[in-house]
C-alpha positions in Angstrom: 0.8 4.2 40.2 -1.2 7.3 39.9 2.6 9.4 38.4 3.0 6.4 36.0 -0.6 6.8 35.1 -0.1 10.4 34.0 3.1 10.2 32.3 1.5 7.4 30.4 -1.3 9.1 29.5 0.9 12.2 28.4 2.8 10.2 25.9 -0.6 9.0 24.5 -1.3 12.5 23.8 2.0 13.3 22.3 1.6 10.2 20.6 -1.7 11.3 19.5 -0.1 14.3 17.8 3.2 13.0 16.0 0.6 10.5 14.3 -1.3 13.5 13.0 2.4 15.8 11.8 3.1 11.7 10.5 -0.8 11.8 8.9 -0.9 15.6 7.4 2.6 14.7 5.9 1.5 11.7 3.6 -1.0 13.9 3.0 0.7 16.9 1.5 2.9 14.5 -0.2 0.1 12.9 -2.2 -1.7 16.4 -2.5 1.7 17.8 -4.0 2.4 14.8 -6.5 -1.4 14.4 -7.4 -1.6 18.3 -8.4 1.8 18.4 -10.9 0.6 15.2 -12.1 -2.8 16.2 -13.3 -1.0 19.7 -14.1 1.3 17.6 -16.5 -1.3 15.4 -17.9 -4.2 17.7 -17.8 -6.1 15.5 -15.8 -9.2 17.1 -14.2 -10.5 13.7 -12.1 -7.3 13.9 -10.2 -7.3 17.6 -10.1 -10.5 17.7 -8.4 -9.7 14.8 -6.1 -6.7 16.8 -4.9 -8.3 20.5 -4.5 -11.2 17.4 -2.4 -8.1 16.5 -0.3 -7.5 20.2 0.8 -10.7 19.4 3.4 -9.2 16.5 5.0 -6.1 18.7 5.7 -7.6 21.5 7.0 -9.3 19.2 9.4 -6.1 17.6 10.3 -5.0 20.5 11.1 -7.7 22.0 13.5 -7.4 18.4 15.1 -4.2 18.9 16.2 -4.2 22.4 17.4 -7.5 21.4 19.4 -5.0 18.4 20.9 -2.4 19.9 21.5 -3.9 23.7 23.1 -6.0 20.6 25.4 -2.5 19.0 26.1 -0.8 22.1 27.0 -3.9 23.2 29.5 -4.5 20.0 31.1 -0.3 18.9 31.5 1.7 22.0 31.5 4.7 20.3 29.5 7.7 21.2 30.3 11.1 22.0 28.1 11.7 19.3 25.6 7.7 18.2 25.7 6.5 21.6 25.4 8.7 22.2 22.2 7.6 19.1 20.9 4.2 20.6 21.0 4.5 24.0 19.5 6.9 22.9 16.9 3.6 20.7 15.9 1.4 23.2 16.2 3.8 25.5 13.7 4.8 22.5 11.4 0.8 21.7 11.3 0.4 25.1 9.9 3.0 24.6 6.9 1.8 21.7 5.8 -1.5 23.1 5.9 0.0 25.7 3.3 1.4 23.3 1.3 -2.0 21.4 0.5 -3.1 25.2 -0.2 -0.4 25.5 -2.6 -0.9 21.7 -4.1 -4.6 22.7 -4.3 -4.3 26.3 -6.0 -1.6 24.1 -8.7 -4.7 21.4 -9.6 -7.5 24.2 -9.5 -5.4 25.6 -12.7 -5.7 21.9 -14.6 -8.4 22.8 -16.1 -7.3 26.2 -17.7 -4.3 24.8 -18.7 -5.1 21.9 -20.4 -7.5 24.2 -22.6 -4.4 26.2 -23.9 -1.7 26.0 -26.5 1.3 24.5 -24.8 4.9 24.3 -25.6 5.8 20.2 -24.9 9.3 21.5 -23.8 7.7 23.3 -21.0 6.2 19.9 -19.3 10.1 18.8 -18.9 10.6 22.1 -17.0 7.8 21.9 -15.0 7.9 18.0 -14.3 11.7 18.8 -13.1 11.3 21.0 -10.5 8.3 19.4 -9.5 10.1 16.3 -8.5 12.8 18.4 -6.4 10.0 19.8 -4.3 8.5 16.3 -4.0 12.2 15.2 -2.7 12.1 17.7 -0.4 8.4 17.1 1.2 9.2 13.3 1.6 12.3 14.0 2.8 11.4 16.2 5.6 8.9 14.1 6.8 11.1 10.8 6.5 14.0 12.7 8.5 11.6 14.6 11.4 10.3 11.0 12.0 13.7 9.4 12.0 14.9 11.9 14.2 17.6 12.7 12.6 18.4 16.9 12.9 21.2 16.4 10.8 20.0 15.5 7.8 16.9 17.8 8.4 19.8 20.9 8.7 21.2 19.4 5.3 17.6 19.4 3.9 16.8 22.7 5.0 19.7 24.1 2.9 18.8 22.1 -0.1 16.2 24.5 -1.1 18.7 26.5 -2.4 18.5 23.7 -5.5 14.7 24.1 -5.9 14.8 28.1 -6.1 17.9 27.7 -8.7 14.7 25.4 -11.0 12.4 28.1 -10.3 14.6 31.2 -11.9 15.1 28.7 -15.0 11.5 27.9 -15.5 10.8 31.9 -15.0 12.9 32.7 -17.5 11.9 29.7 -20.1 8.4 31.3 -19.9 8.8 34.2 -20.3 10.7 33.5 -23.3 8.1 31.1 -24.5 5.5 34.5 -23.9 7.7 36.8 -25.9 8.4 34.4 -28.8 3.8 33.2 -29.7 1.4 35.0 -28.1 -0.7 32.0 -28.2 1.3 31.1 -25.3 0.6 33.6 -23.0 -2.4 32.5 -21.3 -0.6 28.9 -20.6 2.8 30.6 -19.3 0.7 32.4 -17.2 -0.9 29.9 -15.1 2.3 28.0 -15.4 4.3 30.7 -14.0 2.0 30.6 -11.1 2.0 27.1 -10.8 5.8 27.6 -10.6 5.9 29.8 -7.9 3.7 27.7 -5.9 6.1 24.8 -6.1 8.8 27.3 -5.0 6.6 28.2 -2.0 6.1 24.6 -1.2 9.5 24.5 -0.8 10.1 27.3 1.7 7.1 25.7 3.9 9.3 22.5 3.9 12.3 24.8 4.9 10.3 26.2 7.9 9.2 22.2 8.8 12.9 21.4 8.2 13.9 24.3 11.0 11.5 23.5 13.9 11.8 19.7 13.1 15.6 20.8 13.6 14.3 22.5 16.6 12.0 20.3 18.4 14.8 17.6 18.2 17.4 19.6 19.5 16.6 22.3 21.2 18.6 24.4 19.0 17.9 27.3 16.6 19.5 26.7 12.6 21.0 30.0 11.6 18.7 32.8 10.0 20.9 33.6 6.8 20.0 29.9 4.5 20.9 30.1 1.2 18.3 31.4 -1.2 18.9 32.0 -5.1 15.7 33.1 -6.1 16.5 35.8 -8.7 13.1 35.9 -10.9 12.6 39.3 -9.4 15.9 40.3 -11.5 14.8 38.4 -14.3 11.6 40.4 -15.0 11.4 42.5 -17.7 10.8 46.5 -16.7 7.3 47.6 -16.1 
């Protein structure tokens, strides 16, 4: 009784933990779709509301470390548990990031939305917006079906979202060159920009210890990655 009575209690805990990883990703979900949103509408209420959310995850986020450091004391998990537990611990810490990121996009809303801004650049922005969102759902949907293949197959579809990013670099910067009234709103769209492409390599890194936790297996080091805005700036 007393064995059954521990192992009981340990999947409680682990429990206890997946429903946070399951918690923290609705969260950065809503934090990622409420910041473009408000960025594409210049909505301040919502932008506020999401740079408010950034709190809730943080906590989330000290909640499970506090769990799962208690958990790895008090149990000593072995092998497939004890992955299970620091792959939390690191996928805790990207999400984390991406209500960072989500929060740094709406605390721009407000600047924005005071600027003179090409409509064709909404479209732009608005497009690889949604391919991050994919991505975010999707790696959350996959890690809690337990399915490592489609999390492998995720993992390389960032590829796609740094592709947007390089086009949406170079649209701006052409937007820049061509009005100088536009500088001030490319400028905090670019940024905006390259936090959505960041948002995309923290769901890569969820993606690869999902991949991990599930399997026990390492995804190779060399993914794809087509990021060429570095190429694509003009020479100081």
């Amino acid at each position: 009784m007393g064995e059954h009575h521990t192992v009981a209690s340990f999947d409680e805990d682990l429990g206890a933990i997946s429903k946070l990883i399951s918690d923290m990703g609705d969260l950065a979900r809503s934090m990622v779709a409420g910041s473009t949103r408000a960025l594409l509408n210049s909505d301040n209420t919502l932008a506020q509301r999401v740079v408010s959310d950034d709190a809730i995850m943080d906590a989330r986020q000290r909640e499970l470390d506090d769990r799962a450091i208690t958990l790895i004391a008090k149990r000593q998990p072995m092998a497939n548990d004890l992955r299970a537990v620091v792959g939390s611990i690191r996928m805790a810490g990207d999400l984390e990031r991406i209500g960072d990121l989500a929060k740094n996009i709406a605390k721009r809303v407000g600047t924005v939305g005071l600027s003179v801004t090409p409509r064709d650049l909404s479209h732009s922005i608005d497009a690889m917006a949604q391919l991050v969102l994919i991505q975010v759902e999707g790696v959350i949907e996959e890690y809690a079906a337990k399915n490592a293949a489609a999390l492998a197959k995720l993992r390389n579809e960032d590829e796609r979202i740094d592709v947007k990013y390089t086009s949406v670099f170079r649209e701006l910067l052409t937007y820049m060159m061509e009005d100088p009234r536009n500088i001030t709103a490319c400028t905090h769209l670019l940024f905006c920009a390259k936090n959505l492409e960041r948002i995309g390599d923290h769901v890569t890194n969820i993606a690869e210890n999902a991949h991990y936790v599930l399997t026990g297996q390492q995804l190779p080091a060399n993914r794809p990655k087509q990021d060429e805005t570095a190429m694509s700036a003009p020479a100081a």
